[in-house]
C-alpha positions as CSV (number, residue, x, y, z in Angstrom):
1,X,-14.9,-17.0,-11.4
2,X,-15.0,-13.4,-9.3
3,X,-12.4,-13.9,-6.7
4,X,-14.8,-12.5,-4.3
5,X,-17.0,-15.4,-4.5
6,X,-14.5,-18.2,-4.4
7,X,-13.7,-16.3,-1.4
8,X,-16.4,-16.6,0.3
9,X,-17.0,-20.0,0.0
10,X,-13.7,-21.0,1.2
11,X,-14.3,-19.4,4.5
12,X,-17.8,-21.2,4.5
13,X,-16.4,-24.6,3.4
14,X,-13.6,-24.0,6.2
15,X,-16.4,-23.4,9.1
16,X,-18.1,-25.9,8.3
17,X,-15.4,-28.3,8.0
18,X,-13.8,-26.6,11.9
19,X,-17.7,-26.8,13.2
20,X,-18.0,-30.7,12.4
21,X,-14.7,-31.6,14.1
22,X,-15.8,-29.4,16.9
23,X,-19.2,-30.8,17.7
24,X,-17.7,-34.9,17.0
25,X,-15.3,-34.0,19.5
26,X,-17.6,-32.6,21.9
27,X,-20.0,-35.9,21.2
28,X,-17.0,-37.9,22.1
29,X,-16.6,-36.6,25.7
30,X,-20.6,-36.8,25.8
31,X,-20.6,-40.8,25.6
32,X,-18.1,-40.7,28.1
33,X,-20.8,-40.2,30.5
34,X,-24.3,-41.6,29.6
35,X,-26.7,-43.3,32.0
36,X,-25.4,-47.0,31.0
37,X,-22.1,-45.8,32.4
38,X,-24.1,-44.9,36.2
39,X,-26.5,-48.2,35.7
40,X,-23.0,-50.3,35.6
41,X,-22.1,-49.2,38.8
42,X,-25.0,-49.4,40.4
43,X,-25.0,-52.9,39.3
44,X,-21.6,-53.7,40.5
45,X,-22.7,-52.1,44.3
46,X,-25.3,-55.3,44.2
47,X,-22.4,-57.4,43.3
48,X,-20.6,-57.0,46.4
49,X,-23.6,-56.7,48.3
50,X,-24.1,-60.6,47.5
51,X,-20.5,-60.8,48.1
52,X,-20.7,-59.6,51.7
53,X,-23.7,-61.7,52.9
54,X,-21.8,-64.9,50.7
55,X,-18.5,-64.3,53.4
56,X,-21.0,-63.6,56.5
57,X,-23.1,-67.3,55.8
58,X,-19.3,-68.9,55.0
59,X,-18.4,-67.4,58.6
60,X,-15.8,-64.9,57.0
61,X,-17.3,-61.8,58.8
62,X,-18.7,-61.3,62.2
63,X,-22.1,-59.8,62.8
64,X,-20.4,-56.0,63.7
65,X,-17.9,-56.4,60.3
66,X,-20.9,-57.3,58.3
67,X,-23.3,-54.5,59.5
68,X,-20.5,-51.9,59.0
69,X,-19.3,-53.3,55.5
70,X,-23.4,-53.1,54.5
71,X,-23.3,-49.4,56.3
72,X,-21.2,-48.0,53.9
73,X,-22.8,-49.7,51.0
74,X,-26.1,-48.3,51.4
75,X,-24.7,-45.2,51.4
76,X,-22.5,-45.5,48.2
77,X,-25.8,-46.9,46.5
78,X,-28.1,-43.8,48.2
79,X,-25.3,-41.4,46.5
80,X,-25.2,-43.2,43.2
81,X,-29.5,-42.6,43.1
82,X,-29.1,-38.9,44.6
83,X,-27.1,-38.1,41.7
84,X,-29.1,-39.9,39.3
85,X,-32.2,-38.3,40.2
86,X,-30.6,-34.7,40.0
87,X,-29.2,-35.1,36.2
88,X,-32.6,-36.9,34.9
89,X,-31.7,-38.3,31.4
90,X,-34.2,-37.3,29.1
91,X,-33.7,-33.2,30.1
92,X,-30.0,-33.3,29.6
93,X,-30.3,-34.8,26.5
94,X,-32.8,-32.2,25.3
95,X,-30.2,-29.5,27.0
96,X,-27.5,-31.5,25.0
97,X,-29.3,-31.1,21.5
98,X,-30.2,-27.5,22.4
99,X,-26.3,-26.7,23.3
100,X,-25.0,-28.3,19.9
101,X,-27.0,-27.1,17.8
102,X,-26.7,-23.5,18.9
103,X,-23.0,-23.9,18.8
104,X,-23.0,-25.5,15.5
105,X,-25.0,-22.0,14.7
106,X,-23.1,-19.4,16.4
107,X,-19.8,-20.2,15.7
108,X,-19.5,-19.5,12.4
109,X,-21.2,-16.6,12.3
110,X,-19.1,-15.8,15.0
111,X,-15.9,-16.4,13.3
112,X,-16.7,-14.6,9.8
113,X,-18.0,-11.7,12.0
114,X,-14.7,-11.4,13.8
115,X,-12.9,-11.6,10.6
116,X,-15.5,-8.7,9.4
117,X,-14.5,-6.7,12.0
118,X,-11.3,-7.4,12.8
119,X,-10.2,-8.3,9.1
120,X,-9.6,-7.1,5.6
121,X,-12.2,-8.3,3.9
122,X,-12.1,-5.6,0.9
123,X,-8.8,-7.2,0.2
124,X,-10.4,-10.0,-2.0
125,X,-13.9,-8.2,-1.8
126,X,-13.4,-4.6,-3.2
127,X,-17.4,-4.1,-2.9
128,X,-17.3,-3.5,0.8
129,X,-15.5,0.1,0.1
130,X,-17.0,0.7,-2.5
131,X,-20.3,2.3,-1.0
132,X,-17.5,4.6,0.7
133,X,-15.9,5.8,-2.4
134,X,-19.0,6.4,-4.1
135,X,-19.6,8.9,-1.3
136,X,-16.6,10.4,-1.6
137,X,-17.0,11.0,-4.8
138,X,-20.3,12.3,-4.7
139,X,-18.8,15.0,-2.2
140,X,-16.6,15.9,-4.8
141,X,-19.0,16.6,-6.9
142,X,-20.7,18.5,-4.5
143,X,-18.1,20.6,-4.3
144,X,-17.3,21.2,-7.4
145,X,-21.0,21.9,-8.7
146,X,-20.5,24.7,-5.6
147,X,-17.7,26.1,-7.1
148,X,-19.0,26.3,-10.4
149,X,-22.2,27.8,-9.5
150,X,-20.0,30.2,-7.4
151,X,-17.4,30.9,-10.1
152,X,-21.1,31.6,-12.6
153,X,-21.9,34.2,-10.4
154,X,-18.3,36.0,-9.9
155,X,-16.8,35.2,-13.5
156,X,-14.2,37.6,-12.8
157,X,-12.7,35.5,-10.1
158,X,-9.4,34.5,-11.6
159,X,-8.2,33.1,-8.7
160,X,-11.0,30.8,-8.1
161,X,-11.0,29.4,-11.4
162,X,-6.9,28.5,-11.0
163,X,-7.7,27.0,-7.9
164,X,-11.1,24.3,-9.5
165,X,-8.8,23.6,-12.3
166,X,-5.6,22.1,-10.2
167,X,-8.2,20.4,-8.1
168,X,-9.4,18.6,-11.1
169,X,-6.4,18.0,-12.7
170,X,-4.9,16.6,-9.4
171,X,-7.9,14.1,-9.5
172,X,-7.1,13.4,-13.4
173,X,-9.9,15.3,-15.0
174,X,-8.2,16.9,-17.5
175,X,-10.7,17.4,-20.0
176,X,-12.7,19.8,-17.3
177,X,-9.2,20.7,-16.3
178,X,-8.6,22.3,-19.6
179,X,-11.8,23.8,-19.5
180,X,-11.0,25.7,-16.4
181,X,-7.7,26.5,-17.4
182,X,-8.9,28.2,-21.3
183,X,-11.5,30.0,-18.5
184,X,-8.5,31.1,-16.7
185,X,-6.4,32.3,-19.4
186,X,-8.9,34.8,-20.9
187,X,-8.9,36.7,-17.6
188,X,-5.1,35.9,-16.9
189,X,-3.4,36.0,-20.6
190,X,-0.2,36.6,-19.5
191,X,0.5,34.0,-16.2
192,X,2.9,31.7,-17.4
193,X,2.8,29.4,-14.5
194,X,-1.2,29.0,-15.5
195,X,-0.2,28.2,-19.0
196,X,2.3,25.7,-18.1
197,X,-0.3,24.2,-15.9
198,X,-2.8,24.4,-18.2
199,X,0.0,22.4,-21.1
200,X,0.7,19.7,-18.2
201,X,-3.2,19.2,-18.0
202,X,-3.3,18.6,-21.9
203,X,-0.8,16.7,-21.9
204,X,-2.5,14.3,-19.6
205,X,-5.2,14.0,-21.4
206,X,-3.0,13.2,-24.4
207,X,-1.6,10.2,-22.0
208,X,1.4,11.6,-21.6
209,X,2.7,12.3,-25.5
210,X,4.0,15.9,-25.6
211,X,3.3,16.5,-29.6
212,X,0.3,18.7,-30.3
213,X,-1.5,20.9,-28.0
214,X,0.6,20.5,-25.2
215,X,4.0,21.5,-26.7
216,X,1.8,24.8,-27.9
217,X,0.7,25.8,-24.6
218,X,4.2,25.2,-23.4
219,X,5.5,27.4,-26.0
220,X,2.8,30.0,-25.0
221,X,4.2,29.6,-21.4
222,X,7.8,29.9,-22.4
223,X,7.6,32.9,-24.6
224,X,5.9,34.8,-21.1
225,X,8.9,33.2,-19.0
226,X,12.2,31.6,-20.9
227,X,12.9,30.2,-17.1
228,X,8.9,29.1,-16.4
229,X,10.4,25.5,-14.4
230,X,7.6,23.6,-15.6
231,X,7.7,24.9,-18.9
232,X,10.8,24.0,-19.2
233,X,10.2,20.3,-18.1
234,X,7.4,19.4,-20.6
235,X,9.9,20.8,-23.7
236,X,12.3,18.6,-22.6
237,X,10.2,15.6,-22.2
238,X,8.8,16.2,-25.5
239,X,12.2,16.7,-26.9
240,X,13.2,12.8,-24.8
241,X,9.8,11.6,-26.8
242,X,11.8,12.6,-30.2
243,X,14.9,11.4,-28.8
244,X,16.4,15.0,-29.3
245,X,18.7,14.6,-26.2
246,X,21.1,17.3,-26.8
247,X,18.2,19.3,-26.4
248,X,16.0,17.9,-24.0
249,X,19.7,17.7,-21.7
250,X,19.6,21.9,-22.3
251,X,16.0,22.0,-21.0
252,X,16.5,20.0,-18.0
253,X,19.3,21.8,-16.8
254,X,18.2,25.1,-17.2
255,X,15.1,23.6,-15.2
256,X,17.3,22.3,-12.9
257,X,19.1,25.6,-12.1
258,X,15.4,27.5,-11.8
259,X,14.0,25.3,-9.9
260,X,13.3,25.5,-6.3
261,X,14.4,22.7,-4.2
262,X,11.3,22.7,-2.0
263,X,9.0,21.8,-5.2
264,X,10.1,18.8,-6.6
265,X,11.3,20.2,-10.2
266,X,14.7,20.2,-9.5
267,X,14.2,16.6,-8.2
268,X,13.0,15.6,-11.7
269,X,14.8,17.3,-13.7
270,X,18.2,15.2,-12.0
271,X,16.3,12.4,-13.2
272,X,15.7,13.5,-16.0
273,X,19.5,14.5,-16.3
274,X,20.8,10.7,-15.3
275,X,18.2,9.6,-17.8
276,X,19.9,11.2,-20.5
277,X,23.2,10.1,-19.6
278,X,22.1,6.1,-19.1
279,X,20.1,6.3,-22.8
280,X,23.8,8.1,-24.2
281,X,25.9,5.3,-22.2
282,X,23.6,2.5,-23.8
283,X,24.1,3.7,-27.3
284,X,27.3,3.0,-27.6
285,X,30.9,5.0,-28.3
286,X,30.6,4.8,-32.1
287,X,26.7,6.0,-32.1
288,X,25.5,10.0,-32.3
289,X,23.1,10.9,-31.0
290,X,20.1,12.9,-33.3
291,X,19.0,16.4,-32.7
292,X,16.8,19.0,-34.7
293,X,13.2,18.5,-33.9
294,X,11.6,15.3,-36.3
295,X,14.6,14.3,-37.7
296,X,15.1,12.6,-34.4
297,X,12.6,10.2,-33.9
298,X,13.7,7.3,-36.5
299,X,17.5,8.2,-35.8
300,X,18.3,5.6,-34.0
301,X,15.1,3.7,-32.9
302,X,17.6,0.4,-32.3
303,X,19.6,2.7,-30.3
304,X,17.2,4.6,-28.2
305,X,15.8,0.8,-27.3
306,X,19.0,0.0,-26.1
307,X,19.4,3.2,-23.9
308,X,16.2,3.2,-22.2
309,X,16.5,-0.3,-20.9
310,X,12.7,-2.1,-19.7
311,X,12.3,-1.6,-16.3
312,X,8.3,-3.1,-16.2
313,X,7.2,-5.9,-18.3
314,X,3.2,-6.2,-17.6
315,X,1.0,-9.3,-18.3
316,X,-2.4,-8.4,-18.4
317,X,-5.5,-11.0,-18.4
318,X,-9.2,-10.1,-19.0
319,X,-12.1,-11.8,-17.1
320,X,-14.3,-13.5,-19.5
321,X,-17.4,-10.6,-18.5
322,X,-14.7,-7.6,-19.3
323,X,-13.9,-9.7,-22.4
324,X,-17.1,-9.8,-23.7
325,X,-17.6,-5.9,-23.3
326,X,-14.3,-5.2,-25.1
327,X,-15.3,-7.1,-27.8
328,X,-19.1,-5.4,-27.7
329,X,-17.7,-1.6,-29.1
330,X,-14.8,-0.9,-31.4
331,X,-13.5,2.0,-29.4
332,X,-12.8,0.2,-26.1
333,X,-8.9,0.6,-24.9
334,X,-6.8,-0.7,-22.1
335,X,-4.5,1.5,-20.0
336,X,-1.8,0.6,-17.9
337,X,-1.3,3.7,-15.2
338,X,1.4,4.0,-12.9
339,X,1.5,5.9,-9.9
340,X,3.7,6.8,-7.1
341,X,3.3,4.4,-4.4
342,X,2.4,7.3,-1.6
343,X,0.0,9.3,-4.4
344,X,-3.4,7.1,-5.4
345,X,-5.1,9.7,-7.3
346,X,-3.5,13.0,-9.9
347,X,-1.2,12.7,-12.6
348,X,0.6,9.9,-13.3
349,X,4.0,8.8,-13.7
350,X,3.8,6.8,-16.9
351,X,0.5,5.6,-19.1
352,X,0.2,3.0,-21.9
353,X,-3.0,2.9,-23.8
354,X,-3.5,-0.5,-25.5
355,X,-6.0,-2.5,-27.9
356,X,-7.5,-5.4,-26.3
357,X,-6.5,-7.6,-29.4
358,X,-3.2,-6.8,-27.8
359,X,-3.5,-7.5,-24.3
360,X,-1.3,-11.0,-24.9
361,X,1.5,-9.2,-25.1
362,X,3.2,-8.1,-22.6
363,X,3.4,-4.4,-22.0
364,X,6.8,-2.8,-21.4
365,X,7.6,0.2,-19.6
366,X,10.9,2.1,-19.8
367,X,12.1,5.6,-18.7
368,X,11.5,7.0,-21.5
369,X,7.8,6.4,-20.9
370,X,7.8,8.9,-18.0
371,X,5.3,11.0,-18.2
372,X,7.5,14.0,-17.6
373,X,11.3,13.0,-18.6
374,X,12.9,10.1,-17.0
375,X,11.3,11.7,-13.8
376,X,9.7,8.7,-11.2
377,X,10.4,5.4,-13.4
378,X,13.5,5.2,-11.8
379,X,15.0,2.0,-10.2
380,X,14.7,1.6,-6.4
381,X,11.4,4.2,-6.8
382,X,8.1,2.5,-4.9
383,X,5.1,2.5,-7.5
384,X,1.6,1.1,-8.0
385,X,0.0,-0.3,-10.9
386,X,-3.2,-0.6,-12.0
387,X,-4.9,-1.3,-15.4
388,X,-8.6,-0.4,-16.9
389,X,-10.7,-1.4,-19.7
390,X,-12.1,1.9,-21.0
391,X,-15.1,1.1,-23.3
392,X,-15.4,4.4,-24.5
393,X,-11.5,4.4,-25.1
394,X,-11.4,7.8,-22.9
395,X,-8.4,7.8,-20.3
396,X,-11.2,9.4,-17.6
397,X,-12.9,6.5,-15.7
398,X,-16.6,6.1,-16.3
399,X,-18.8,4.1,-14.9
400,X,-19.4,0.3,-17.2
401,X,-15.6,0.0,-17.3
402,X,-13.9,-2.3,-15.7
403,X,-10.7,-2.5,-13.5
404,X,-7.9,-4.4,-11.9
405,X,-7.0,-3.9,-8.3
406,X,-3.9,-2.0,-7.2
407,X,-0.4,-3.7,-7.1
408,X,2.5,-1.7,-5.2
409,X,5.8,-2.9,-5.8
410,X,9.3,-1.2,-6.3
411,X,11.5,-1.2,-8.9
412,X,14.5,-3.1,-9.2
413,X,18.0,-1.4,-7.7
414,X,19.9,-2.6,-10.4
415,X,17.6,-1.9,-13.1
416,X,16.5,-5.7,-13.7
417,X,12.9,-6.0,-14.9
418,X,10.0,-6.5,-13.0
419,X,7.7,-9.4,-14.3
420,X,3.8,-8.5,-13.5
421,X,0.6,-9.7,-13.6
422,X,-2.4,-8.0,-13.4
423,X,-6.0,-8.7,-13.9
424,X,-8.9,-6.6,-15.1
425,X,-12.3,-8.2,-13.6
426,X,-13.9,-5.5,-12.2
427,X,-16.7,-3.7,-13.4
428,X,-17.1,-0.7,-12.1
429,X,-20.0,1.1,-9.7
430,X,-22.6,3.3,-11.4
């Protein structure tokens, strides 16, 4: 069942269940004082009337004790009718009923508006935000169908086409990314840091794997610049993918030593660097390590496991809806994104694309499935998780898929694996 709706009737069930003791308690203190409780003491005032006029006939009392005794009777029975007459019965039970049954009313809506208000109710019911990021979407649409119709009207703009294809790439359209960036590039042929840009965008869109297009437009980028930073940081993850680490280790340092501090390379190429050394450390003293392009990438497969020690072991669950749908089209796929804690949206750090026949099996990640280097799947590093249910098998979000909600965690310190569950129940908006 949608968590949303079990939910909600839990906080109905549990107002209902605090509005019953409420009102049985309040019932209580009601029959505490009824008119039966003011007609027995009106009855015991005549009681000791007949008890005073009994001691005045057995000579007990004298005439003035008697008429002073009967004195302040009257009076207690004159106060007992006064405040009879003022509370008459039938009215305050009518005000009673009226009372109760607006309280039995009020409260709860009282007490699952406060929580409305006051709560976090898209915690276990992502449809409340979900009007607001369909809007801001739409405004990003908006802005890019401005740009665009801008960028149709000065094609020459160069600098305005760099600028709509980071945007898109930060938001993990690559595919349009690319578009923008092969736009670009015919106006800019020789910017390296465009085509390194453009290769990190491809290689995005190729989840991550470096072979292909990617490596070619990093080539095109390094043969502009030999010292292009990230250039130089996509060869070398490509040449970790292969498990060439002589080489990638060349890459990453001369990254490292062209990298300005202020930008983060330099950052991930260290990573990248202890990577390296951890996966060299794991193999063992009497193993080699492979190098020379495809040669390397059944080396030492045992070895290479070894080295790049699991640092995430996913299990993922399906609703029975997003079940159904996977099952309804051949090309569906399930990937398993993570993030940076601190960065929800743009590239991210590591991306496994699964079959849905699959999804029993837990899904492992390593360093080695960074996508650039050993860079952010690090222990001790703060991430978020998330997996979808892509029925069109695209890495792009689209609407009919469905999703899981996001878990932040960090990684282990000491490099222990952290056992995770996720679900995938969500369809998404339209």
């Amino acid at each position: 069942m949608n968590p949303a709706l079990l939910f909600v009737i839990f906080i109905v069930v549990l107002a209902v269940l605090v509005t019953w003791w409420l009102l049985r308690a309040l019932k209580r203190d009601r029959l505490r004082d009824t008119p039966n409780t003011r007609a027995t003491n009106v009855e015991a005032l005549r009681i000791e009337r007949a008890e005073l006029e009994r001691d005045q006939k057995l000579g007990l009392m004298n005439e003035a004790s008697f008429n002073e005794a009967m004195r302040e009777l009257e009076v207690r029975v004159l106060r007992e009718s006064e405040l009879d007459r003022a509370t008459p019965h039938v009215k305050a039970g009518a005000r009673s009923m009226f009372a109760t049954a607006s309280f039995a009313t009020l409260f709860p809506l009282a007490a699952i508006g406060m929580y409305f208000l006051l709560g976090a109710p898209h915690a276990v019911i992502p449809e409340v935000v979900r009007p607001e990021a369909a809007k801001q979407e739409s405004q990003m649409e908006e802005l890019f169908r401005v740009a665009e119709e801008k960028l149709k009207a000065q094609p020459d703009d160069a600098k305005g086409w760099y600028l709509l294809a980071r945007a898109k790439a930060s938001l993990g359209r690559f595919d349009d990314a690319m578009k923008d960036y092969a736009t670009l590039l015919k106006l800019t042929p020789n910017d390296a840091d465009a085509w390194a840009d453009y290769a990190d965008a491809a290689a995005g869109a190729a989840e991550g794997k470096m072979a292909g297009k990617p490596l070619e437009l990093v080539n095109k980028a390094l043969a502009i610049d030999a010292k292009q930073p990230k250039a130089l940081l996509l060869r070398g993850t490509h040449e970790m993918q292969i498990n060439d680490l002589n080489a990638a280790e060349k890459s990453f340092t001369a990254a490292k030593s062209v990298s300005d501090p202020q930008t983060g390379f330099a950052q991930i190429a260290e990573n990248a660097l202890k990577d390296i050394a951890v996966r060299r450390a794991g193999a063992g003293p009497g193993a080699t390590v492979a190098s020379g392009g495809a040669q390397a990438a059944t080396a030492s497969s045992s070895a290479s496991a070894a080295a790049a020690p699991t640092l995430i072991s996913v299990k993922l669950a399906l609703s029975d809806e997003a079940m159904k749908a996977a099952a309804s089209t051949k090309d569906a796929a399930i990937f398993v994104i993570i993030r940076a804690a601190d960065a929800p949206t743009g590239p991210p750090l590591a991306v496994k694309k699964i079959a849905p026949n699959a999804a029993s099996s837990p899904v492992e990640f390593s360093a080695s499935d960074a996508m650039i280097g050993g860079a952010g799947l690090s222990p001790g590093r703060d991430v978020a998780m998330e997996a979808r249910l892509s029925l069109s098998g695209q890495p792009r979000a689209q609407a009919g898929d469905f999703s899981s909600g996001r878990s932040t965690f960090a990684l282990n310190s000491d490099g222990k694996v952290v056992a995770k569950s996720i679900t995938i129940f969500e369809k998404m908006a339209q």
